[in-house]
C-alpha positions in Angstrom: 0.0 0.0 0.0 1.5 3.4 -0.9 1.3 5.9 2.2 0.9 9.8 2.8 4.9 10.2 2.0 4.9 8.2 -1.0 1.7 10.0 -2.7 3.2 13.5 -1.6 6.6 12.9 -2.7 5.1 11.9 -5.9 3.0 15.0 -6.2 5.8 17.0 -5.4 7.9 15.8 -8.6 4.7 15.9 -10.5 4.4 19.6 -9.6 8.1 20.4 -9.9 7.7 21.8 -6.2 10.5 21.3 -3.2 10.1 20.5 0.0 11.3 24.5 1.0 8.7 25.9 -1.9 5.3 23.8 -0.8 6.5 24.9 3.1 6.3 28.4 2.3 2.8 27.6 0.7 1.3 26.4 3.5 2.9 28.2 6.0 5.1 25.8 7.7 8.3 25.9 9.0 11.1 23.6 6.4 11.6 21.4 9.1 7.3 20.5 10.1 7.6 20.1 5.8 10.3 17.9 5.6 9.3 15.7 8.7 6.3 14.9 6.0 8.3 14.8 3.1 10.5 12.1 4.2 8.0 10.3 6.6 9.5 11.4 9.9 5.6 12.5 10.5 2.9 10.5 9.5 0.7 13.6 7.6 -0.4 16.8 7.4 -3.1 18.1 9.4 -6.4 18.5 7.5 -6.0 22.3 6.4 -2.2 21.8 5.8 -3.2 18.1 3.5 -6.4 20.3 1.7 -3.9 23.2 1.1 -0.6 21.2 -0.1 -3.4 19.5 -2.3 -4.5 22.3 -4.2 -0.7 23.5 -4.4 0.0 20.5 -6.3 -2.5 20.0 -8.0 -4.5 16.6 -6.7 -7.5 15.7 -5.3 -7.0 16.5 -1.2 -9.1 12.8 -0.8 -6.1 11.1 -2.9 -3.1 12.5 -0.9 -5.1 12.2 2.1 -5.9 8.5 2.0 -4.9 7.2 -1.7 -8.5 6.6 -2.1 -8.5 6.6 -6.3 -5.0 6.6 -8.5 -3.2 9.4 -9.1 -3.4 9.3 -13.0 -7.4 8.9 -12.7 -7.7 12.1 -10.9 -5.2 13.9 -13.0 -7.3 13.1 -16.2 -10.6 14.1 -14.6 -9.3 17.6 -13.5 -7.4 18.1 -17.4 -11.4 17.5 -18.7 -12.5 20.2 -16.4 -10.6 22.7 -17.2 
């Protein structure tokens, strides 16, 4: 099963977007980021996962629990735009 840190790193390098750039997004400290990042901490919490969602670009629901594939919700946000 793929966790919070797998699906966030992927994001991440989907978005082209650093551990320092999606801290200063949401308002975190680099180090409360990169506890995340490389799974030191087990998420963020629900404002911090909705935010960092939007940032990058996924469905919150995915990077919060993996719930549909990544690819699947990519495709159905290119149609709605």
């Amino acid at each position: 099963m793929v966790d919070y840190r797998e699906r966030l790193n992927e994001a991440m390098t989907a978005a082209k977007m650093d551990t320092k750039e999606l801290a200063k997004r949401l308002g975190v400290s680099y180090q409360a980021a990169r506890k995340v990042v490389e799974g030191l901490s087990k998420t963020f919490s629900a404002e911090n996962n909705a935010v960092a969602a939007r940032e990058l670009n996924v469905a919150s629901d995915w990077l919060a629990l993996g719930a549909v594939s990544y690819t699947h919700l990519r495709a159905h946000e290119t149609s709605l735009h």
